[in-house]
C-alpha positions as a Python dict, from the first residue, in 0.01 Angstrom:
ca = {
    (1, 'X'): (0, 0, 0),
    (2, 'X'): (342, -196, -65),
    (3, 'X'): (394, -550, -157),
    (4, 'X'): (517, -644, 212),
    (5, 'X'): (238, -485, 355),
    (6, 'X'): (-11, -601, 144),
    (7, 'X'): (125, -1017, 216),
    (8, 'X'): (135, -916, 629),
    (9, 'X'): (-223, -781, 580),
    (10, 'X'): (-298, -1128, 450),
    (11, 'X'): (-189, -1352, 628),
    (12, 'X'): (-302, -1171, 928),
    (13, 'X'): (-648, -1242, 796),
    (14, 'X'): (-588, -1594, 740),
    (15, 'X'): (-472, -1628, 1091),
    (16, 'X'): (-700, -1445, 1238),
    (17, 'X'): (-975, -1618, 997),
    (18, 'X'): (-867, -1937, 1163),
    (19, 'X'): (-799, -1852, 1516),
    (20, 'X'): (-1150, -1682, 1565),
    (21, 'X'): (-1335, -2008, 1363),
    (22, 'X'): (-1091, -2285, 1511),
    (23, 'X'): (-804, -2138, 1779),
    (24, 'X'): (-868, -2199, 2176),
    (25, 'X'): (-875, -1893, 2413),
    (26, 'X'): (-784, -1631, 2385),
    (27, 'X'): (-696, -1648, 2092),
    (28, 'X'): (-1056, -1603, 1912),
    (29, 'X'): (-1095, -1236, 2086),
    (30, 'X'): (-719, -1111, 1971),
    (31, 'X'): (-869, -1246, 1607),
    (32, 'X'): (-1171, -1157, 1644),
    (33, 'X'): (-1040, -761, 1757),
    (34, 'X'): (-821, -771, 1494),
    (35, 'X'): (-1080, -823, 1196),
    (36, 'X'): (-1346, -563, 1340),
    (37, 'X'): (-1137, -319, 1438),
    (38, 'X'): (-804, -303, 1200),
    (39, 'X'): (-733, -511, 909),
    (40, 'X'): (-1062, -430, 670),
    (41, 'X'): (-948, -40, 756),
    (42, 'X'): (-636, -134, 654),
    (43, 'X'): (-749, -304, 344),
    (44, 'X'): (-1028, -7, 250),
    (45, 'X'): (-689, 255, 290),
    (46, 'X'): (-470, 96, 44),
    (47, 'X'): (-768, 12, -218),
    (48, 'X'): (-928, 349, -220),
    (49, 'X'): (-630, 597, -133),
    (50, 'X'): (-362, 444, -286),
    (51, 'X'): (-343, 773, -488),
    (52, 'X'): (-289, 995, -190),
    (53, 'X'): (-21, 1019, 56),
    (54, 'X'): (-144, 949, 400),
    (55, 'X'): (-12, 1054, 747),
    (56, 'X'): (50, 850, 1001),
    (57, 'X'): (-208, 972, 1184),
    (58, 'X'): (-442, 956, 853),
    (59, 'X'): (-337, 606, 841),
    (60, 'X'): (-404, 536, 1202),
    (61, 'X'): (-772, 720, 1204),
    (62, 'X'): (-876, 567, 897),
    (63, 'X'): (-813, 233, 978),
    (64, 'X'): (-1052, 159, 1255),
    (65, 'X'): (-1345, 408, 1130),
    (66, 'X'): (-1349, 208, 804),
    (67, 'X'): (-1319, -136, 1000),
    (68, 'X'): (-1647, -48, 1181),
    (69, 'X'): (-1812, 104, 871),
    (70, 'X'): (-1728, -267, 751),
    (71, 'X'): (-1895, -413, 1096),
    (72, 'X'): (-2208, -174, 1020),
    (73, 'X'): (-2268, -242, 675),
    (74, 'X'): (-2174, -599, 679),
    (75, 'X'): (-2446, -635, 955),
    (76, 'X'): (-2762, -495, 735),
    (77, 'X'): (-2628, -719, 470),
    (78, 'X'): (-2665, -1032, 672),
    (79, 'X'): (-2975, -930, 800),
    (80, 'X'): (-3159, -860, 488),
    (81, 'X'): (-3009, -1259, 373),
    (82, 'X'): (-3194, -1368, 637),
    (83, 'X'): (-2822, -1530, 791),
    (84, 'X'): (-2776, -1565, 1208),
    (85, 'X'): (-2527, -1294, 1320),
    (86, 'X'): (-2317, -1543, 1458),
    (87, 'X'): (-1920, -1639, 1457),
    (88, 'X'): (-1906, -1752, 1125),
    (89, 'X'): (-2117, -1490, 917),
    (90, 'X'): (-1925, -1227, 1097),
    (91, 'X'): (-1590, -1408, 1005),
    (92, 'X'): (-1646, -1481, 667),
    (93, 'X'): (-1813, -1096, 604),
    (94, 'X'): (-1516, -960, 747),
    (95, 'X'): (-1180, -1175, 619),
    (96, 'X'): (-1444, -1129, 267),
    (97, 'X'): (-1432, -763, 249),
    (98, 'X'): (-1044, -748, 336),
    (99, 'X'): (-963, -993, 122),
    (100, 'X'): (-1117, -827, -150),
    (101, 'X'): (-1020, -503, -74),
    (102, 'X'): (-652, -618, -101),
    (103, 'X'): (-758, -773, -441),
    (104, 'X'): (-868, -483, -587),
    (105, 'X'): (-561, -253, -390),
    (106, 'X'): (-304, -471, -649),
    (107, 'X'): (-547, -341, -1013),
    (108, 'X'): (-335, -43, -1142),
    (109, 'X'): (-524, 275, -1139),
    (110, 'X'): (-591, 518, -1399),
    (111, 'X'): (-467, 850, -1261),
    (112, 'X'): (-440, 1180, -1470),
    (113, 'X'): (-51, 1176, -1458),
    (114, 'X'): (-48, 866, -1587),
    (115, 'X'): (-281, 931, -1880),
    (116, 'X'): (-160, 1012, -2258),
    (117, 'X'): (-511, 1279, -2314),
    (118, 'X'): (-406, 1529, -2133),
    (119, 'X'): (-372, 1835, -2357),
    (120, 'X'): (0, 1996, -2373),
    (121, 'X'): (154, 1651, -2229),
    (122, 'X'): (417, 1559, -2475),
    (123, 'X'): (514, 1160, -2437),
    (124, 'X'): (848, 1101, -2290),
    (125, 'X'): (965, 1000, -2681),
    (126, 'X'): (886, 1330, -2828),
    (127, 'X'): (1173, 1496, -2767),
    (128, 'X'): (1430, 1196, -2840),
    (129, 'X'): (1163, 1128, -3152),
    (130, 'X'): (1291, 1468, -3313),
    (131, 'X'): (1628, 1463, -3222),
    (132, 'X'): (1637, 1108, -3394),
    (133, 'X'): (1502, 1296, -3747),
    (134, 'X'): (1725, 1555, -3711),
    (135, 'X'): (2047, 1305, -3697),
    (136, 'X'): (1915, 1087, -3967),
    (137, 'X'): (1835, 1375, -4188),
    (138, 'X'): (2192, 1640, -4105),
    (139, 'X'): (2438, 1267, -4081),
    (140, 'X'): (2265, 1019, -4314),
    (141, 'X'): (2505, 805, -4559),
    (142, 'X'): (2397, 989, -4885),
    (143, 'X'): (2450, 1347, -4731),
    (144, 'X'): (2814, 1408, -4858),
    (145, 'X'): (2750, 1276, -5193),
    (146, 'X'): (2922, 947, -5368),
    (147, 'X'): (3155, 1147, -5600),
    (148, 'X'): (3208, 1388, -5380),
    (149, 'X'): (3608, 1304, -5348),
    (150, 'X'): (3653, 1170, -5698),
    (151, 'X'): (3915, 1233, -5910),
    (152, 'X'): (3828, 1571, -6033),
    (153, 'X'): (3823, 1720, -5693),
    (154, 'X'): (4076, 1963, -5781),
    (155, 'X'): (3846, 2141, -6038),
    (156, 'X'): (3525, 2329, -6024),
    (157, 'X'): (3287, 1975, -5920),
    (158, 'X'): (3506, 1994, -5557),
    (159, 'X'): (3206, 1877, -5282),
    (160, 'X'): (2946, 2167, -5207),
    (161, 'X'): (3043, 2370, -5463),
    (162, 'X'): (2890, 2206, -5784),
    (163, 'X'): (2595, 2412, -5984),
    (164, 'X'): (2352, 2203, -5817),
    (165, 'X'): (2114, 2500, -5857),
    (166, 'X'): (2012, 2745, -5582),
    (167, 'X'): (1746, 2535, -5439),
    (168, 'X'): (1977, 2279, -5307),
    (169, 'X'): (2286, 2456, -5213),
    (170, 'X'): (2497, 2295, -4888),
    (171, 'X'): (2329, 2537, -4612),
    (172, 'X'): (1960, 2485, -4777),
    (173, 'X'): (2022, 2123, -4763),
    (174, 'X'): (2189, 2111, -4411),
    (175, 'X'): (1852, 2326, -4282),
    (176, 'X'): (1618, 2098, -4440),
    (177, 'X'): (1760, 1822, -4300),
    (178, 'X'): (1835, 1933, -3908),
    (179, 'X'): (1452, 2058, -3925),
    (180, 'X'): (1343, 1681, -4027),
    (181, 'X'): (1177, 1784, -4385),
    (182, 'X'): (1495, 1626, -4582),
    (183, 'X'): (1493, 1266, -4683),
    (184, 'X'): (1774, 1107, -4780),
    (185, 'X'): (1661, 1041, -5151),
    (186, 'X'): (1713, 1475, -5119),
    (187, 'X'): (2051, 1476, -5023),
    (188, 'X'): (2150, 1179, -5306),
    (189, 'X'): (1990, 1370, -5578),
    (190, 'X'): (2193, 1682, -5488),
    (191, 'X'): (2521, 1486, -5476),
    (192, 'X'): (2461, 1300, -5805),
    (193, 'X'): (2427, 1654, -5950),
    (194, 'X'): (2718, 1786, -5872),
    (195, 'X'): (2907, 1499, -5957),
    (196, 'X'): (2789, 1512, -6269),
    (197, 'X'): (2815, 1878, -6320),
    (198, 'X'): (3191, 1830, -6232),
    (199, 'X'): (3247, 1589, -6533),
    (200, 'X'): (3145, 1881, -6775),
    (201, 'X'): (3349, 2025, -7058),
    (202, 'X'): (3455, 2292, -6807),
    (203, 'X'): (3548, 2050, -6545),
    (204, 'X'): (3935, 2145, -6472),
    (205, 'X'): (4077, 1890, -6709),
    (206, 'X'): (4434, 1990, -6898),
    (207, 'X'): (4445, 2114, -7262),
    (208, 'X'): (4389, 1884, -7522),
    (209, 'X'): (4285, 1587, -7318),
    (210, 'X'): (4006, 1391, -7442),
    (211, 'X'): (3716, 1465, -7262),
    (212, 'X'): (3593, 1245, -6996),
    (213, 'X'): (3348, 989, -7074),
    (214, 'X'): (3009, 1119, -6854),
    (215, 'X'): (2912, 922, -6568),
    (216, 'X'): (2542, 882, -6539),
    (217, 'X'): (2387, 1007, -6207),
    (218, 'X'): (2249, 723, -5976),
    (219, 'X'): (1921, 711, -5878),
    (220, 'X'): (1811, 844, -5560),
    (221, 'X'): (1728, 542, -5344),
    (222, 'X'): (1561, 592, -4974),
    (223, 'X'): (1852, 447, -4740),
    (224, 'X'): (1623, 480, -4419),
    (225, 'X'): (1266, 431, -4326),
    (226, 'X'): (1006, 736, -4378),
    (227, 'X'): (1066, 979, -4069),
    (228, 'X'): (696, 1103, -3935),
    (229, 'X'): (762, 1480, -3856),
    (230, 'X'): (529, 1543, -3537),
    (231, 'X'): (474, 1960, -3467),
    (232, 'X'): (424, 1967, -3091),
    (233, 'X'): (103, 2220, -3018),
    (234, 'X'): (104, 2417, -2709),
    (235, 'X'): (-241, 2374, -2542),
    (236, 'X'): (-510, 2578, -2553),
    (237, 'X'): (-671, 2812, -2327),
    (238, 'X'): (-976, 2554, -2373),
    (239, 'X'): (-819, 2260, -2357),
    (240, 'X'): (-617, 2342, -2011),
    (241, 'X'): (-925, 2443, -1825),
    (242, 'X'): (-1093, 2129, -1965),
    (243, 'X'): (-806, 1944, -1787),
    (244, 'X'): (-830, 2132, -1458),
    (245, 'X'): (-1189, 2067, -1492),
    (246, 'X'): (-1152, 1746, -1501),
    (247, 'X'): (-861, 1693, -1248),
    (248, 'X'): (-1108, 1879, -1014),
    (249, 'X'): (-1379, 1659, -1076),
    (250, 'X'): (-1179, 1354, -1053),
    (251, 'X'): (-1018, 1509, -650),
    (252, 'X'): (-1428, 1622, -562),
    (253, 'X'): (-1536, 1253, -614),
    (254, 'X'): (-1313, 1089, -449),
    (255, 'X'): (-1313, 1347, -147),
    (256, 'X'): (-1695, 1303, -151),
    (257, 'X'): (-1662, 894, -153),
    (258, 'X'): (-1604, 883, 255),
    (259, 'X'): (-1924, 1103, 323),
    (260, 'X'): (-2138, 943, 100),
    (261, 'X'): (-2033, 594, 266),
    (262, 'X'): (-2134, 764, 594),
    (263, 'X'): (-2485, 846, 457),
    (264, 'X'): (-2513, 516, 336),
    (265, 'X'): (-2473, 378, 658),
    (266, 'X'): (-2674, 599, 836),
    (267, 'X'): (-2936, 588, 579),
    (268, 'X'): (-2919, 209, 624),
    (269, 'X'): (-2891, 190, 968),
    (270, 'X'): (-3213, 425, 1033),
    (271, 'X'): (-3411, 205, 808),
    (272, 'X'): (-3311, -89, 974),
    (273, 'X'): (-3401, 58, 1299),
    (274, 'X'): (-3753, 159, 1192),
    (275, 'X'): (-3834, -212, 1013),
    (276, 'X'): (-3729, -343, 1358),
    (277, 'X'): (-3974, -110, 1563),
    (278, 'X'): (-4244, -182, 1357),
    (279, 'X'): (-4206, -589, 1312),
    (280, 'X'): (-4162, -554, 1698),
    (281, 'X'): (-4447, -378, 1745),
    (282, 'X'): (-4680, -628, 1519),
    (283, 'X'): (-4574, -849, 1750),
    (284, 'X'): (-4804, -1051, 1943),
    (285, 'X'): (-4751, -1097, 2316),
    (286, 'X'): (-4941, -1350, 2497),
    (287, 'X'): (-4951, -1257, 2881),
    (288, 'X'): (-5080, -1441, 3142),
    (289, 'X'): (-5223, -1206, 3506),
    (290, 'X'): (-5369, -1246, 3776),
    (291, 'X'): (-5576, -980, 4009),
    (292, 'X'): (-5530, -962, 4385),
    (293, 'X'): (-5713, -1221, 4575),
    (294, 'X'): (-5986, -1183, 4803),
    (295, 'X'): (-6023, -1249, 5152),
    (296, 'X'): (-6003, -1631, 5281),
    (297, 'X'): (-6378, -1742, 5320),
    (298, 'X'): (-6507, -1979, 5616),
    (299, 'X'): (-6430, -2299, 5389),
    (300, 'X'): (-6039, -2157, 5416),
    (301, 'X'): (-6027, -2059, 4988),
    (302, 'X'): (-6043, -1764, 4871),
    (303, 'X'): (-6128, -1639, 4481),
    (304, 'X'): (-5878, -1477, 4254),
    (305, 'X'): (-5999, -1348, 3901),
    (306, 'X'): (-5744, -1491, 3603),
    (307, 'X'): (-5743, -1335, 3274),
    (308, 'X'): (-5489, -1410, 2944),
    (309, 'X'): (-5425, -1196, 2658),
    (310, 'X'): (-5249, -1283, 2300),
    (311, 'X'): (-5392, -1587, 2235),
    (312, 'X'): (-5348, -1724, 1918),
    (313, 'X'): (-5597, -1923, 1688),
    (314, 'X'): (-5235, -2135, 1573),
    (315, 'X'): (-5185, -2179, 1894),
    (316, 'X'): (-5536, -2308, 2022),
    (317, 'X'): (-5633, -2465, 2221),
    (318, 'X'): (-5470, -2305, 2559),
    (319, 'X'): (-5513, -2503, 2889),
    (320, 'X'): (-5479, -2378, 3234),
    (321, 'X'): (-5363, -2601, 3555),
    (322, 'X'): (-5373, -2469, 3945),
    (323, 'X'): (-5154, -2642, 4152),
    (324, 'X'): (-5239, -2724, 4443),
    (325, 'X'): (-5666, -2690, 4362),
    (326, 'X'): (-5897, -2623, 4626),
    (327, 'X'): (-6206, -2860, 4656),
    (328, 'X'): (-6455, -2723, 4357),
    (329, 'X'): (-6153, -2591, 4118),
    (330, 'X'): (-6040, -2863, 3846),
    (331, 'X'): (-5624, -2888, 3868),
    (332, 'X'): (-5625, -2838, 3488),
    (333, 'X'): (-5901, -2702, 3177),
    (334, 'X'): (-5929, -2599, 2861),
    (335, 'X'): (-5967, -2214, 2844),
    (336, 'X'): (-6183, -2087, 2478),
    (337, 'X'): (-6041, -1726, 2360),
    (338, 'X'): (-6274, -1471, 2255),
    (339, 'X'): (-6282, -1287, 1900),
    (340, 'X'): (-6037, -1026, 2043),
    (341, 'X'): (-5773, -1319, 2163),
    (342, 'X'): (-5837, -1298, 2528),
    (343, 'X'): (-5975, -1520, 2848),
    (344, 'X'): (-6107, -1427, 3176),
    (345, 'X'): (-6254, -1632, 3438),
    (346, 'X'): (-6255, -1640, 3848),
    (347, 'X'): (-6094, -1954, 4035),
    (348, 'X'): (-6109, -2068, 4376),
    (349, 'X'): (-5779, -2186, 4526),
    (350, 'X'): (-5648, -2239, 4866),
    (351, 'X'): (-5599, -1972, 5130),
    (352, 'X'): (-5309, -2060, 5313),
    (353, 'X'): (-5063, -2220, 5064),
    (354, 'X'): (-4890, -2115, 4733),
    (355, 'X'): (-5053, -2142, 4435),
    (356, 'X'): (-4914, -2180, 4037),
    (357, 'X'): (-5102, -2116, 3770),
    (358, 'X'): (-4946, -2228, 3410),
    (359, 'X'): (-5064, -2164, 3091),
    (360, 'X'): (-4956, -2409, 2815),
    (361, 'X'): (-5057, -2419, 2416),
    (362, 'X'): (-5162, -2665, 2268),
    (363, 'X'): (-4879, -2947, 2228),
    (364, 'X'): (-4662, -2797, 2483),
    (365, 'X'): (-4544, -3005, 2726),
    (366, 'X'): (-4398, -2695, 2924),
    (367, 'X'): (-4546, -2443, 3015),
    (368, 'X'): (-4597, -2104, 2790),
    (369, 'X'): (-4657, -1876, 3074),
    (370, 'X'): (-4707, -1934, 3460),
    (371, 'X'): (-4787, -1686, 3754),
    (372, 'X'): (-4747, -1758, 4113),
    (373, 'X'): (-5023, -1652, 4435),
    (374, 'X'): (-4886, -1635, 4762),
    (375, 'X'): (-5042, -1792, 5065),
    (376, 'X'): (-5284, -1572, 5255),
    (377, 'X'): (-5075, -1383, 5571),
}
């Protein structure tokens, strides 16, 4: 992911941050699409394949199905925090996981092309490293020799030519020093030698001159700093399947990073779904019947057998009102549970009119549960 697209995936999430939490219609359902279905994708593509050249259509694919495995995970998170799934957990869990996927898009990665171990990788120095010895030790100051175009040139001391001994003729001395093993203290040593070889009783000098006063050889000095001679190693068979080993290795991970997210989700997903199922079905439900009623009597009543189930011991007591009552039926009492947290018991109401029945816990102003009995026909 660039550095443009990187700032318009950001402030897209800042805007659409603040237009879900804070903007007037519509503008909290364009925000609100935007952050569940595009921008953590987006995010997620840039931090984890950065390394990889993606498609178009990779691009487009990826960005939604990771934006929903956002939506999926983020949701079991928030659930297991105990946090309402409302506007602003879902806001904050999804700007949060963009925003830090964006973070972590911008750390430099590690990748094997970029890394100094791998075995028959020479640095992008080496080859200017040797040329560099080779120029310092063929061209350095001392290579020619101080007295090399003194005064007796004309005799047997000329340059390259003095009985410096066969070890440090001119062509030994020019090898040794365009392979890198010459130093410079070397090459003075062999041109104070034949500079002083060349003031010698045989040095070219006329007839019955008086003999040259000897010049004392200089001391070989180092003119330049100690070169480091580096032999460059051709890998091994061992070492270069060790590398495509490990390149291989490296590719398999992050190929198997996608599926393994998948199982995760599933995985967590199908555990949430069983927790849910079972909580739900440890649920107590308190439910309030009624049977059919009987036939309307002489008096004008008729009986009707009520019966409630769930009842709590938290919740006790439970009272029951009829509305409207026939003559012997009390318009409201308080109903006793049994062991097994049920009620039954047979009321009288009126035949020809509506009845409600209401069941209310103890406190409740309202009622918990009500059932309705309609007039005889």
């Amino acid at each position: 992911m660039n550095a443009l697209l990187t700032r318009i995936v950001w402030a897209a999430t800042t805007l659409s941050a603040l237009a879900v939490l804070l903007g007037p219609q519509p503008l909290p359902i364009i925000g609100g699409l935007l952050l569940g279905l595009v921008l953590p994708g987006t995010a997620l593509t840039g931090a984890l394949l950065r390394d990889r050249t993606l498609t178009v259509v990779e691009r487009v694919t990826l960005a939604p199905a990771l934006s929903m495995a956002v939506l999926v995970v983020a949701g079991l998170v928030i659930y297991l925090c105990r946090l309402p799934l409302d506007r602003v957990t879902w806001t904050a869990a999804t700007a949060g996981v963009t925003i830090a996927a964006l973070i972590a898009a911008l750390i430099p990665s590690r990748s094997p092309a970029n890394s100094r171990g791998v075995p028959g990788s020479a640095g992008p120095d080496a080859g200017s490293s040797g040329r560099a010895a080779s120029d310092r030790g063929s061209s350095g100051p001392d290579s020619s020799g101080p007295d090399s175009s003194g005064p007796d040139s004309s005799g047997s001391g000329s340059s390259g030519s003095g009985p410096s001994g066969p070890g440090l003729s001119g062509s030994t001395s020019s090898g040794l020093a365009s392979s890198g093993l010459a130093s410079s203290g070397l090459a003075s040593s062999g041109a104070a030698s034949s500079a002083a070889a060349a003031s010698g009783p045989a040095g070219g000098g006329a007839a019955g001159d008086s003999p040259r006063p000897r010049v004392a050889a200089a001391e070989p000095t180092m003119t330049e700093a100690h070169t480091i001679v580096m032999q460059v190693v051709p890998p091994t068979t061992e070492e270069r399947l060790a590398a495509e080993y490990k390149m291989k290795r490296n590719r398999l991970i992050k190929q198997s990073l996608p599926l393994l997210l998948v199982a995760a989700i599933l995985g967590g997903a199908s555990w949430l779904s069983f927790h849910t199922s079972r909580e739900t079905y440890k649920t107590t439900v308190t439910a309030l019947s009624a049977e059919p009623a009987g036939a309307v009597a002489s008096d004008g009543n008729r009986t009707v057998v009520v019966s409630a189930s769930g009842l709590l011991d938290e919740d006790a007591p439970y009272k029951v009102t009829v509305n409207p009552v026939a003559a012997s039926t009390k318009a409201s009492r308080t109903i006793t549970a049994s062991a097994a947290g049920t009620w039954r018991e047979t009321l009288t109401i009126p035949g020809d009119e509506r009845v409600t029945i209401s069941l209310y816990r103890s406190g409740d102003t309202t009622a918990y549960r009500t059932i309705s009995i309609s007039a005889s026909s």
